[in-house]
ZAMARGU-4260 file (C-alpha; in steps of 0.2 Angstrom, whole numbers, plus 5000, padded with zeros to 4 digits):
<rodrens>
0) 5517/5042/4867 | 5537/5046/4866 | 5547/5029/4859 | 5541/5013/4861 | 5542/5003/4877
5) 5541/4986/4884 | 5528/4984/4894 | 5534/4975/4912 | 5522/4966/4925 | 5527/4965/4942
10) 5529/4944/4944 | 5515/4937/4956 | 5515/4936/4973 | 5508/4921/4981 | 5509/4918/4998
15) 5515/4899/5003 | 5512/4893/4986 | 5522/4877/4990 | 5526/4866/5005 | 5543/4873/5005
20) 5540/4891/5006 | 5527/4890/5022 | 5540/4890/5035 | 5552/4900/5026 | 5547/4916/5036
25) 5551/4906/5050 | 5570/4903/5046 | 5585/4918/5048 | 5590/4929/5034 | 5607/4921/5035
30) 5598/4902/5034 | 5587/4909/5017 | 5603/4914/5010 | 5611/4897/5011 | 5595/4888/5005
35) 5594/4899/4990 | 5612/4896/4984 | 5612/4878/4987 | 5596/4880/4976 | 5605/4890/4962
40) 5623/4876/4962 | 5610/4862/4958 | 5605/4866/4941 | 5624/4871/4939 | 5629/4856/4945
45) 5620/4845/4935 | 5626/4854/4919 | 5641/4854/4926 | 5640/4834/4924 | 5635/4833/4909
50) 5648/4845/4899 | 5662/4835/4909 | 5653/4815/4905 | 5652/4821/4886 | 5671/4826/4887
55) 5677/4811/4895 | 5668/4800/4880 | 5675/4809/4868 | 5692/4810/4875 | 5690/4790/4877
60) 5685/4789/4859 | 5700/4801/4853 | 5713/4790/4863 | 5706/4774/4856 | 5708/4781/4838
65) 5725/4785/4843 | 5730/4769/4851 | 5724/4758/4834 | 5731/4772/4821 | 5749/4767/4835
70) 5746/4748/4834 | 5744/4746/4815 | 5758/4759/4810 | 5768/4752/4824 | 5782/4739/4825
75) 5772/4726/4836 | 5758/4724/4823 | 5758/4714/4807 | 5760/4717/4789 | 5744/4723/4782
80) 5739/4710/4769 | 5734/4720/4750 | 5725/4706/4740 | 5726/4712/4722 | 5710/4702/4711
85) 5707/4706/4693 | 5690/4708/4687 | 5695/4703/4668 | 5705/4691/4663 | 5717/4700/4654
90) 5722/4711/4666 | 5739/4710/4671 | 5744/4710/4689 | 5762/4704/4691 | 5766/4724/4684
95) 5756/4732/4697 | 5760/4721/4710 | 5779/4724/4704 | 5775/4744/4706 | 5768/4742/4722
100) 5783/4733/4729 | 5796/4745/4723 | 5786/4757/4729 | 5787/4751/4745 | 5807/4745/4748
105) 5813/4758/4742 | 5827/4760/4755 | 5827/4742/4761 | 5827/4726/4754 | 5814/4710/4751
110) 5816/4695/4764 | 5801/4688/4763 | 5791/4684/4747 | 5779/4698/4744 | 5782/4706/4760
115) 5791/4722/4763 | 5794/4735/4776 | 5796/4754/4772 | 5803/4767/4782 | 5795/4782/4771
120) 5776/4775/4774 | 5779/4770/4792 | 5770/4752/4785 | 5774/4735/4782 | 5762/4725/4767
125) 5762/4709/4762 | 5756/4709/4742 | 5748/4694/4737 | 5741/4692/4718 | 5725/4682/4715
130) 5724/4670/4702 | 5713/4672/4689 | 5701/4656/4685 | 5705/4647/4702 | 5692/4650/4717
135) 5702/4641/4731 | 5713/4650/4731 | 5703/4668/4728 | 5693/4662/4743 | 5709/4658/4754
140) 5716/4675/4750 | 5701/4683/4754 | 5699/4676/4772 | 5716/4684/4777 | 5715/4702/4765
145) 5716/4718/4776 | 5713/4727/4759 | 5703/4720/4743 | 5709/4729/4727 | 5698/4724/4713
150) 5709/4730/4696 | 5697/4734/4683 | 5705/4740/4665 | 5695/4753/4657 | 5697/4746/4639
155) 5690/4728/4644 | 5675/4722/4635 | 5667/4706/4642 | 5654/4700/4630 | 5647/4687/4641
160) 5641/4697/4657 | 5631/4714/4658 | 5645/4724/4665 | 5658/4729/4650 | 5671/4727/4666
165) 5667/4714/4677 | 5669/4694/4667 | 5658/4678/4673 | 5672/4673/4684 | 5674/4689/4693
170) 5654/4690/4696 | 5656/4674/4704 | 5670/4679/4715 | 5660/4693/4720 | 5645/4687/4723
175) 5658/4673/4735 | 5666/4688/4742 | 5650/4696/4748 | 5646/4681/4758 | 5662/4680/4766
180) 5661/4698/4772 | 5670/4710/4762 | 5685/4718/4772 | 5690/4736/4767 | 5688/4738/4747
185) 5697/4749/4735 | 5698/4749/4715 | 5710/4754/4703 | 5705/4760/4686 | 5720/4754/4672
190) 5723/4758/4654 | 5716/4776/4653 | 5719/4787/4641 | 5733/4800/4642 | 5722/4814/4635
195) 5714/4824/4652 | 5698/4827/4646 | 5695/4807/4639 | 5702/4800/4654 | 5691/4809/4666
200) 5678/4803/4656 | 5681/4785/4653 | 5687/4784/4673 | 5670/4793/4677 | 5659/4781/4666
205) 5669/4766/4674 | 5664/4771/4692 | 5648/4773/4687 | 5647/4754/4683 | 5656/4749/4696
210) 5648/4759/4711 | 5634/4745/4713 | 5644/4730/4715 | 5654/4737/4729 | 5652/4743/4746
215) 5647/4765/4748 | 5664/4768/4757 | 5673/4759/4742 | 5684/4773/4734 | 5693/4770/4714
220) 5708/4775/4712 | 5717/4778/4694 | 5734/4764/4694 | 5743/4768/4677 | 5758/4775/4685
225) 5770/4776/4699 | 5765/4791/4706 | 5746/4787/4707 | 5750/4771/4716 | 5763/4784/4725
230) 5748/4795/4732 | 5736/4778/4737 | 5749/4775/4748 | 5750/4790/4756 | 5732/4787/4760
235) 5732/4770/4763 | 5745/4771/4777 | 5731/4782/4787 | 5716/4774/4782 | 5705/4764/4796
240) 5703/4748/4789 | 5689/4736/4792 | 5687/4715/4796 | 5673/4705/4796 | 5667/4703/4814
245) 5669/4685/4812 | 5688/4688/4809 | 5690/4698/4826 | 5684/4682/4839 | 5699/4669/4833
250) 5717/4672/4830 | 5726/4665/4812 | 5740/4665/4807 | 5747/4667/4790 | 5759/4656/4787
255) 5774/4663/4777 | 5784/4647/4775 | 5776/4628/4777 | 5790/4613/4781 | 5787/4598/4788
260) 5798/4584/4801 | 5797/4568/4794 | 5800/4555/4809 | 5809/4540/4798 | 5795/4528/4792
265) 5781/4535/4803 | 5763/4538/4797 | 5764/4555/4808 | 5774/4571/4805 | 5777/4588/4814
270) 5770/4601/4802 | 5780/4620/4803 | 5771/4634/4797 | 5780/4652/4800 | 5770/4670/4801
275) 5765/4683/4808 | 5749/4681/4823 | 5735/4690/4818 | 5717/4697/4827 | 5722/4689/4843
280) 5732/4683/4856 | 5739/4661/4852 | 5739/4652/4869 | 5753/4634/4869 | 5738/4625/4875
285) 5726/4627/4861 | 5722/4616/4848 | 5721/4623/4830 | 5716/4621/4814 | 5725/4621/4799
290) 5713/4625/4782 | 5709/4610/4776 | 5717/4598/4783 | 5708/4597/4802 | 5713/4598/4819
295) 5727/4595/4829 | 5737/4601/4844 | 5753/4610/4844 | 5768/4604/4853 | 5777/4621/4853
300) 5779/4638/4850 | 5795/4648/4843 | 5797/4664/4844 | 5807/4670/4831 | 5816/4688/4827
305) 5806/4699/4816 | 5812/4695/4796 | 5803/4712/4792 | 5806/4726/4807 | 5797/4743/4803
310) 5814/4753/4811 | 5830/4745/4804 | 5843/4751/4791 | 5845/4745/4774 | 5863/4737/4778
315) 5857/4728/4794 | 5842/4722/4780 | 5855/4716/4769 | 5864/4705/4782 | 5848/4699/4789
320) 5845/4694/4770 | 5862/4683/4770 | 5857/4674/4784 | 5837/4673/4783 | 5840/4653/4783
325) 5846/4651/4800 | 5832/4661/4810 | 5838/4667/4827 | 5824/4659/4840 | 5819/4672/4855
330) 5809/4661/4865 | 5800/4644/4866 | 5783/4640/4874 | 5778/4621/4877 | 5762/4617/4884
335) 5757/4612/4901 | 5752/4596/4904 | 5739/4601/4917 | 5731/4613/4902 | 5731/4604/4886
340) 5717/4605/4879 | 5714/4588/4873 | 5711/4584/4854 | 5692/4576/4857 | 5682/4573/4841
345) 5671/4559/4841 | 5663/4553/4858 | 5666/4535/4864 | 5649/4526/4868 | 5647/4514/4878
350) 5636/4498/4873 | 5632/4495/4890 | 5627/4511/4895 | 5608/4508/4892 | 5607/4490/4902
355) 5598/4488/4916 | 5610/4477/4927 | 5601/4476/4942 | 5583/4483/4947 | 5580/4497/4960
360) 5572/4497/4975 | 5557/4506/4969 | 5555/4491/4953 | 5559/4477/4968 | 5543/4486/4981
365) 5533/4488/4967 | 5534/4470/4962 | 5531/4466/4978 | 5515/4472/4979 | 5510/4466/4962
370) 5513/4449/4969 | 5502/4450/4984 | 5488/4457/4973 | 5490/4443/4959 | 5477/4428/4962
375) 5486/4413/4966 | 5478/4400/4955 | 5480/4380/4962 | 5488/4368/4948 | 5495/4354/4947
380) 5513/4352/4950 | 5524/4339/4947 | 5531/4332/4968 | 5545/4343/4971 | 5542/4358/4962
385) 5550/4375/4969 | 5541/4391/4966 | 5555/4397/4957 | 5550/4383/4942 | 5532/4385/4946
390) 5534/4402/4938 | 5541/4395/4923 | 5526/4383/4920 | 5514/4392/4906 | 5496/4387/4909
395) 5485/4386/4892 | 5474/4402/4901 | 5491/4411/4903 | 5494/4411/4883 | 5490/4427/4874
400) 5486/4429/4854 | 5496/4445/4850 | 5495/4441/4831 | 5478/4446/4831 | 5474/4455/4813
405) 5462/4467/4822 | 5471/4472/4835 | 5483/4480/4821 | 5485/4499/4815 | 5496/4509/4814
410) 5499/4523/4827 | 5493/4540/4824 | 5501/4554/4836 | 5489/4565/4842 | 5490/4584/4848
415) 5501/4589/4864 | 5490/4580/4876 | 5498/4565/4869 | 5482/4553/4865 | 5482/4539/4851
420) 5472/4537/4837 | 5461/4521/4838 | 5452/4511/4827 | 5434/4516/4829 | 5418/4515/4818
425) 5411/4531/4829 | 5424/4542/4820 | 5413/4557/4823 | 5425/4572/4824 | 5443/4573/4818
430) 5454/4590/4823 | 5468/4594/4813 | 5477/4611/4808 | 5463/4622/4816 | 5451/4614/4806
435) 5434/4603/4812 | 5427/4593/4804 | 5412/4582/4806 | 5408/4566/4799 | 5392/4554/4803
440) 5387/4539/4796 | 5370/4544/4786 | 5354/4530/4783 | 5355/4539/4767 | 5374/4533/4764
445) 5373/4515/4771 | 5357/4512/4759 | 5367/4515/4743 | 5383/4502/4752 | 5380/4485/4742
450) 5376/4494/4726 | 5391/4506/4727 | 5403/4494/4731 | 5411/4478/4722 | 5425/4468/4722
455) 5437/4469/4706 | 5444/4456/4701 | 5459/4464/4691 | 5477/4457/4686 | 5493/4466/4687
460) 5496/4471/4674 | 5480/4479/4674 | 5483/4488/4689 | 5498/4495/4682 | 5492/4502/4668
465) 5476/4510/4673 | 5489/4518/4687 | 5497/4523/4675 | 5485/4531/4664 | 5479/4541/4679
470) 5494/4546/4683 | 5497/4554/4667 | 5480/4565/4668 | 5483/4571/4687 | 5501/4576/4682
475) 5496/4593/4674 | 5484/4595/4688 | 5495/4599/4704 | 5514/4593/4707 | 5516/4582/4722
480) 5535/4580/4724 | 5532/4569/4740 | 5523/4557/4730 | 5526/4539/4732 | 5520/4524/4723
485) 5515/4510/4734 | 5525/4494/4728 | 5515/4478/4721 | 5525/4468/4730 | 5530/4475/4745
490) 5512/4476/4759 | 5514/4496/4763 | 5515/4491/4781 | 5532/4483/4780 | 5537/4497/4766
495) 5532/4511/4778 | 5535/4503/4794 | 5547/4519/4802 | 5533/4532/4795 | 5520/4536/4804
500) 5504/4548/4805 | 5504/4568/4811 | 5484/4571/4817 | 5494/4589/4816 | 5508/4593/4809
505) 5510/4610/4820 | 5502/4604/4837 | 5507/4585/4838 | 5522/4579/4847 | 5538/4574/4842
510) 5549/4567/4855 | 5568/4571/4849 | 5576/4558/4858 | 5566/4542/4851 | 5574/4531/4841
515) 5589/4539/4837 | 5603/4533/4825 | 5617/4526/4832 | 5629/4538/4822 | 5620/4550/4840
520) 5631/4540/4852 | 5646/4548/4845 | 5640/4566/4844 | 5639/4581/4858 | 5627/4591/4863
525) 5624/4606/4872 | 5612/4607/4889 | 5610/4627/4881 | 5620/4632/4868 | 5619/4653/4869
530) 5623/4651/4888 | 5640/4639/4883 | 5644/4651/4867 | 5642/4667/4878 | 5654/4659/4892
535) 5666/4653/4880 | 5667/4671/4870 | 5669/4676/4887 | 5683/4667/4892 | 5693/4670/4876
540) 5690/4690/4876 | 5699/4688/4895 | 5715/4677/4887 | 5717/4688/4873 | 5719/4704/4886
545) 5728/4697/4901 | 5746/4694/4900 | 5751/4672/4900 | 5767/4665/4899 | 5758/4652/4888
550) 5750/4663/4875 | 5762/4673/4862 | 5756/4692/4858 | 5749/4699/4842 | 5761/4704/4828
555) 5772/4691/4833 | 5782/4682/4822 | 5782/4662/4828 | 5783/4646/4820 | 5770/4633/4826
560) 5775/4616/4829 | 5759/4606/4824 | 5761/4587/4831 | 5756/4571/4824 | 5751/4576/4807
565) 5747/4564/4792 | 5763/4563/4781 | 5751/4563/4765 | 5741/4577/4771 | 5756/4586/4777
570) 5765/4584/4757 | 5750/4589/4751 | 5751/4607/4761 | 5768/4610/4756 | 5763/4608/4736
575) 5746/4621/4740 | 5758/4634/4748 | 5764/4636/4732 | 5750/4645/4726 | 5738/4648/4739
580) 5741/4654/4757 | 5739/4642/4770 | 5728/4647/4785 | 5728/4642/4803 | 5718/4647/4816
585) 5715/4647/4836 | 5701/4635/4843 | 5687/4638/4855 | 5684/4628/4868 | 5672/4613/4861
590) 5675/4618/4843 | 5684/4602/4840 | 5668/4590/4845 | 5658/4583/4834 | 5638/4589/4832
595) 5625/4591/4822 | 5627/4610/4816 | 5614/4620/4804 | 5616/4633/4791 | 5605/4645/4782
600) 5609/4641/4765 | 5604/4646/4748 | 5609/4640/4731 | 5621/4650/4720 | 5616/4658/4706
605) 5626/4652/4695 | 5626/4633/4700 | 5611/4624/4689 | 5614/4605/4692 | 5602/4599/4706
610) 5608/4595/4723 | 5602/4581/4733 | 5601/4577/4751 | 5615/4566/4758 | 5627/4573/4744
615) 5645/4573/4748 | 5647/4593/4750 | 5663/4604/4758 | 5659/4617/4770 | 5668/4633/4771
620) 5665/4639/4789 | 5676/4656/4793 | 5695/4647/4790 | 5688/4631/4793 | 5684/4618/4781
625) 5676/4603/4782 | 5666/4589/4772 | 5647/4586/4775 | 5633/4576/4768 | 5619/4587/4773
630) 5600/4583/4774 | 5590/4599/4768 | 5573/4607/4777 | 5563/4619/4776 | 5560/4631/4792
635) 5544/4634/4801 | 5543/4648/4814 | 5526/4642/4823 | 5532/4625/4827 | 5546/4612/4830
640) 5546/4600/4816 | 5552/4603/4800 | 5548/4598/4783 | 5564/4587/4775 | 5567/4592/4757
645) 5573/4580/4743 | 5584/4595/4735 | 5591/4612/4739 | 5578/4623/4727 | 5586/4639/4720
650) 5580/4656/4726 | 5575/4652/4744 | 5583/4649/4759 | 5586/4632/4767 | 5592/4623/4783
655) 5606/4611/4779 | 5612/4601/4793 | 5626/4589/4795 | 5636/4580/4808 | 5653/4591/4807
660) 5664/4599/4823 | 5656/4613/4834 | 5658/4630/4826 | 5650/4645/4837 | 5642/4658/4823
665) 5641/4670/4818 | 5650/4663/4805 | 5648/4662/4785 | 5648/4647/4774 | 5651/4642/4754
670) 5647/4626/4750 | 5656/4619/4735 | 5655/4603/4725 | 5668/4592/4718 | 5660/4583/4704
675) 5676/4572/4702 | 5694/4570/4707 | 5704/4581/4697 | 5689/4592/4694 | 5688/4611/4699
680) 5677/4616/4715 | 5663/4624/4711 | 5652/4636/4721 | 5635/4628/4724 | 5628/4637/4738
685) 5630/4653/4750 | 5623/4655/4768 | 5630/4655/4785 | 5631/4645/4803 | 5614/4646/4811
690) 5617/4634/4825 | 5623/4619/4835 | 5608/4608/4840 | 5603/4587/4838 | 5587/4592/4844
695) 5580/4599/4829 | 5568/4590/4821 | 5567/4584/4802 | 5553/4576/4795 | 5551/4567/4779
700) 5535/4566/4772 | 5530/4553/4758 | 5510/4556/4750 | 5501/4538/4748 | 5488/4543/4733
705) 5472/4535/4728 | 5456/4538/4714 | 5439/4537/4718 | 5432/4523/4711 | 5413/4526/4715
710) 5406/4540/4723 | 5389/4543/4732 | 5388/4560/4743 | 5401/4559/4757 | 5406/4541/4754
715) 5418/4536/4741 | 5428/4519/4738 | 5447/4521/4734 | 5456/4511/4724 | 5476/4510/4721
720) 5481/4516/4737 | 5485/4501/4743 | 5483/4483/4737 | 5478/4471/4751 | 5465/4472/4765
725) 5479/4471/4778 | 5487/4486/4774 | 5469/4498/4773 | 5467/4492/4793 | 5485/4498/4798
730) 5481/4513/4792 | 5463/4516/4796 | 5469/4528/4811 | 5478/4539/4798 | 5467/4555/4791
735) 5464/4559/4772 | 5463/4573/4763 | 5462/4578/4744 | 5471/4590/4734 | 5453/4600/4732
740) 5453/4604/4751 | 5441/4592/4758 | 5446/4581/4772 | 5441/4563/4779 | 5446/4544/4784
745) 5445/4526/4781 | 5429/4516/4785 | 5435/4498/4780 | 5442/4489/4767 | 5432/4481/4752
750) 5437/4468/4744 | 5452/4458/4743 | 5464/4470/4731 | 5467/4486/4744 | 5448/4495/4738
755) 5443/4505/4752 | 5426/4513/4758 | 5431/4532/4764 | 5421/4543/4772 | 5423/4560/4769
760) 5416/4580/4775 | 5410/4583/4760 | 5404/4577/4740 | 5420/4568/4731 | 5424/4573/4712
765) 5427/4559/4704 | 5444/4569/4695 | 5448/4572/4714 | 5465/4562/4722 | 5463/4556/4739
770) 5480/4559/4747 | 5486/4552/4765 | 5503/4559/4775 | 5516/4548/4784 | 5530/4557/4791
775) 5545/4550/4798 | 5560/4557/4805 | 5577/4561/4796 | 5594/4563/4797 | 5613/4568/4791
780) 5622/4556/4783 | 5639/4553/4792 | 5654/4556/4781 | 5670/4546/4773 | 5679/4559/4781
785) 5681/4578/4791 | 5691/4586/4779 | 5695/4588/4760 | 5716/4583/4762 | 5712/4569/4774
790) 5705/4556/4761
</rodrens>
């Protein structure tokens, strides 16, 4: 064989192999042609497609890249906000801070405290310096930072935490951060050493330590001398930075300067707080809310001429310097009349509202017809009696006892089908969670009755101690923290007269409008809360990106004139501005109403004083803040009742609900306590918004115990559950159970001190509890007041 070849087949021939190709023969060479090549351009066509779709999205991406890289380095946007926090305490930032700023206006000069415009980075930065030890205003600064630069020094030594660079207070703050939502993150390395081969070292050993407690994308810089900060800012003017999401859905503004106009004697002032609008666009019309000291409407808007302008020369700086008092105005918006959203927070209820005044037609026919099927009885009337006073006459027959003893019990809701427990001797079967159980009354069992039980003729004191004594030796056993004495003195059915008994906690219903408080009149609630949040999100998104007369643009510069409020909360921002920034922030619609909101929460790590439900708390809710007394529960997916808790445990998530204003989440939350009035916050729990609803229902359960006194097989008499025959009938309905699993109910009382004969599913240990549940529903407490600066 000469050289190697590839052997060829001849491709197979088959004759009408598809429907197409039967009548092909049929058609013109010049008709076979043009079918072929339409043929050929639609597998060219569709690739075609697809190569120009993927370059249009990436065109689309590459000009919105463009387009944010224009808006943050341009003149319309605002001065990035660089919050400097020191891990350690002995860190000095007023140095570095001073570096950066000279750094920065170089060729122009400072007009604004800590905020600066420079020409060589094509950037304007506000500088703001955490102070160490004090969390408000670490937290407040955090809300607004576009940059977070942890300073860590490489020669710190903190002896009370695990990291050599990071001191308890800097943890905590972290740890607060975290929950926040972390915005963009850099850290600087201080103190290093001069020699090359040490400081590569100690500033790699340093990153090392820090790597875990920041985010991947978190970069360390070295800070020690002009020219490092020199090259962070090269990099820093093109980096992409990052907000919380939450951030992105309201517009703030930071306020730069905080005045106020006094209005001679009057309560009520117009607050002024001048900066720059951030994240979104600020409509006349909305109301606001300044951080801390609630909500209100604004009664203008000025537009004032930019203090800080990217493109301006160092002379035209200088005279704008010399006469930064008298602000040159651009524009004024005043709301419209027609749209002012109105400053609603509490709704007004109407006492009258639930009265019947007058009966319907439907009442008046059904009447009717009940008076035609009533027998007409012939008495004796007095001459001259009308049917009208006929109707008044009580006969002795028409009298009904309604104090009878044995029509009492108490009610015992059943499953979904809504039936009621009775008072029954057949108790044959009882259903509870999944579980059935069947109990009989035996020849065997009702044989051994006279000798079992007795009655006891014991004292008080008696009955306190023996209690006592048993209560001692079932202490170690199992802890019960729903464990409630019944009172001597008090019958249980007065003491429990709200609670009442769950055949099944998961299945039994609840009905969430009964009996509700009267603090529900003045709340609001939602016919479906996603829907409203997704049409208010909706609505907001289409304000921010159509053009108003009302609304100012972001990047502007404006003063907000906030009307009628407090003077005493208005003197108390002006001392806070002093060392924290004050905040305010943009409204959704409804977010000024008043609800019953929740939050996932979960108790801080560092906080070990217990905390009660119904404790005066303050919320941290995005910018917002606000005071809460909360009531805590635990969450169960397969049902719609939840089980109230006494405290916030720690290392477990909880629900804690409080009436406060509507918030839509996401959203996060810190939760800080104020043990007394000069005393510092402190961080007691972390979570976030979960949702609005005054539906949700929160049970509280108390466990009635008793002791088995005498047992034989399935029967038992119980003792120190309750102490009057009265109070073993209301409950008869109500089912038993024992800490050992076994299940069962209440025959009848014995005796005249609250003994009871039980019959249960299965042999009773006589070291056994016999336990009962009573559930009844709970609720928030309403606070003092809404906000920490308005007490």
């Amino acid at each position: 064989m000469g050289g190697s070849r590839v052997q060829v087949n001849k491709a197979h021939k088959s004759r009408f192999s598809s429907k197409s190709s039967r009548n092909l023969h049929k058609t013109s060479v010049k008709d076979r042609l043009a079918i072929s090549k339409a043929e050929r351009n639609v597998g060219k066509g569709a690739r075609a497609a697809r190569i120009q779709r993927s370059k249009m999205i990436r065109d689309q991406k590459r000009a919105a890249v463009l387009k944010e890289k224009r808006e943050l380095s341009g003149s319309r946007s605002p001065p990035r906000v660089i919050v400097l926090f020191a891990l350690c305490a002995s860190l000095d930032l007023e140095s570095l801070a001073d570096d950066l700023l000279s750094l920065l206006s170089k060729d122009t000069c400072v007009v604004l405290p800590g905020t600066v415009a420079s020409s060589e980075y094509k950037t304007r930065v506000t500088v703001l310096k955490a102070p160490h030890g004090d969390l408000l205003s670490c937290m407040e600064m955090a809300k607004v930072a576009d940059l977070m630069v942890f300073v860590a020094s490489a020669k710190s030594l903190c002896e009370e935490t695990d990291s050599n660079y990071v001191d308890s207070f800097g943890n905590q703050c972290l740890s607060v951060f975290r929950s926040l939502g972390l915005p963009s993150t850099a850290v600087f390395i201080r103190d290093l050493p001069s020699d090359l081969k040490q400081r590569n070292e100690l500033k790699k050993t340093c990153t090392s330590s820090l790597a875990s407690e920041f985010p991947e994308d978190c970069k360390f810089y070295p800070a020690d001398t002009k020219d490092e900060l020199h090259k962070f800012l090269w990099l820093f003017k093109e980096q992409r930075l990052k907000v919380p999401h939450w951030r992105t859905q309201r517009s703030y503004l930071l306020a730069q300067k905080v005045g106020a106009v006094y209005e001679g004697n009057s309560e009520k002032c117009t607050l002024l707080l001048t900066g720059y609008l951030r994240s979104r666009s600020l409509s006349v019309n909305q109301l606001v809310h300044v951080s801390g000291a609630g909500d209100f409407q604004l009664s203008k808007i000025e537009l004032l001429k930019d203090p800080c302008p990217l493109n301006s020369r160092k002379n035209q700086d200088l005279m704008d310097a010399d006469e930064m008092n008298d602000t040159e105005v651009i524009g004024s918006l005043v709301p419209d009349p027609l749209n002012h959203e109105a400053l609603v927070v509490e709704n007004i209820p109407d006492p009258l509202a639930g009265e019947q005044t007058w009966p319907t037609e439907a009442e008046m026919a059904k009447a009717d017809e009940d008076q035609k099927k009533r027998k007409i009885k012939k008495r004796s009337l007095p001459h001259g009696t009308s049917e009208y006073q006929a109707a008044w006459i009580v006969d002795d027959s028409d009298e009904s006892d309604f104090d009878d003893e044995n029509d009492d019990g108490m009610v015992l809701d059943e499953g979904e089908d809504g039936l009621r427990g009775k008072e029954t001797n057949k108790y044959s079967e009882f259903d509870g969670d999944d579980v059935s159980l069947r109990l009989g009354d035996s020849e065997e069992e009702t044989d051994n009755d006279s000798v079992m039980m007795e009655v006891d003729n014991l004292t008080r004191e008696k009955i306190q101690d023996e209690l006592k004594e048993l209560k001692e030796a079932h202490a170690a056993d199992e802890e019960f923290p729903d464990e409630v004495d019944t009172p001597l003195d008090v019958p249980a059915r007065k003491r429990f007269a709200k609670y009442r008994g769950l055949k099944s906690f998961r299945t039994s219903s609840w009905d969430p409008k009964e009996s509700l408080p009267q603090d529900y009149a003045k709340i609001f609630e939602f016919d479906n809360f996603k829907r409203t949040q997704k049409h208010v999100l909706a609505k907001a998104l289409e304000l921010d990106q159509e053009i108003s007369e009302h609304c100012i643009p972001v990047g502007s510069y404006a003063r907000l004139q906030i009307k009628e409020v407090p003077s005493a909360v208005a003197s108390k921002l002006c001392l806070l501005s002093k060392r924290m920034p004050v905040t305010t922030c943009g409204l959704l619609k409804h977010e000024s109403k008043v609800s019953v909101l929740h939050f996932s929460v979960k108790k801080h790590e560092t906080y070990d004083a217990p905390i009660k439900s119904k404790e005066e708390l303050v919320f941290h809710v995005g910018f917002r803040q606000f005071v809460g007394r909360p009531v805590f529960s635990s969450e169960f997916i397969n049902t719609d009742k939840n089980k109230m808790e006494r405290f916030l445990h720690a290392g477990r998530f909880s629900v804690a609900s409080i009436y406060a204003p509507i918030s839509f989440p996401p959203l996060p939350s810190i939760i800080l306590k104020i043990s007394g009035e000069n005393a510092a916050p402190v961080v007691a729990a972390v979570g976030s918004l979960k949702t609005v609803d005054p539906d949700r229902i929160i049970l509280k359960r108390v466990i009635l115990t008793g002791y088995p006194q005498r047992v034989s097989k399935r029967k038992a008499s119980v003792r120190h559950m309750f102490y009057n025959p009265e109070d073993v009938k209301w409950f008869k309905p109500v089912e038993l159970y024992t800490k050992r699993g076994l299940r069962g109910r209440i025959k009848e009382p014995v005796g005249t001190h609250g003994t009871m004969k039980c019959l249960l599913n299965g042999v009773l240990e006589q070291r056994d509890t016999v336990c009962m549940n009573l559930f009844k529903r709970a609720y928030p407490k309403w606070p003092t007041h809404y906000f920490p600066l308005s007490e």
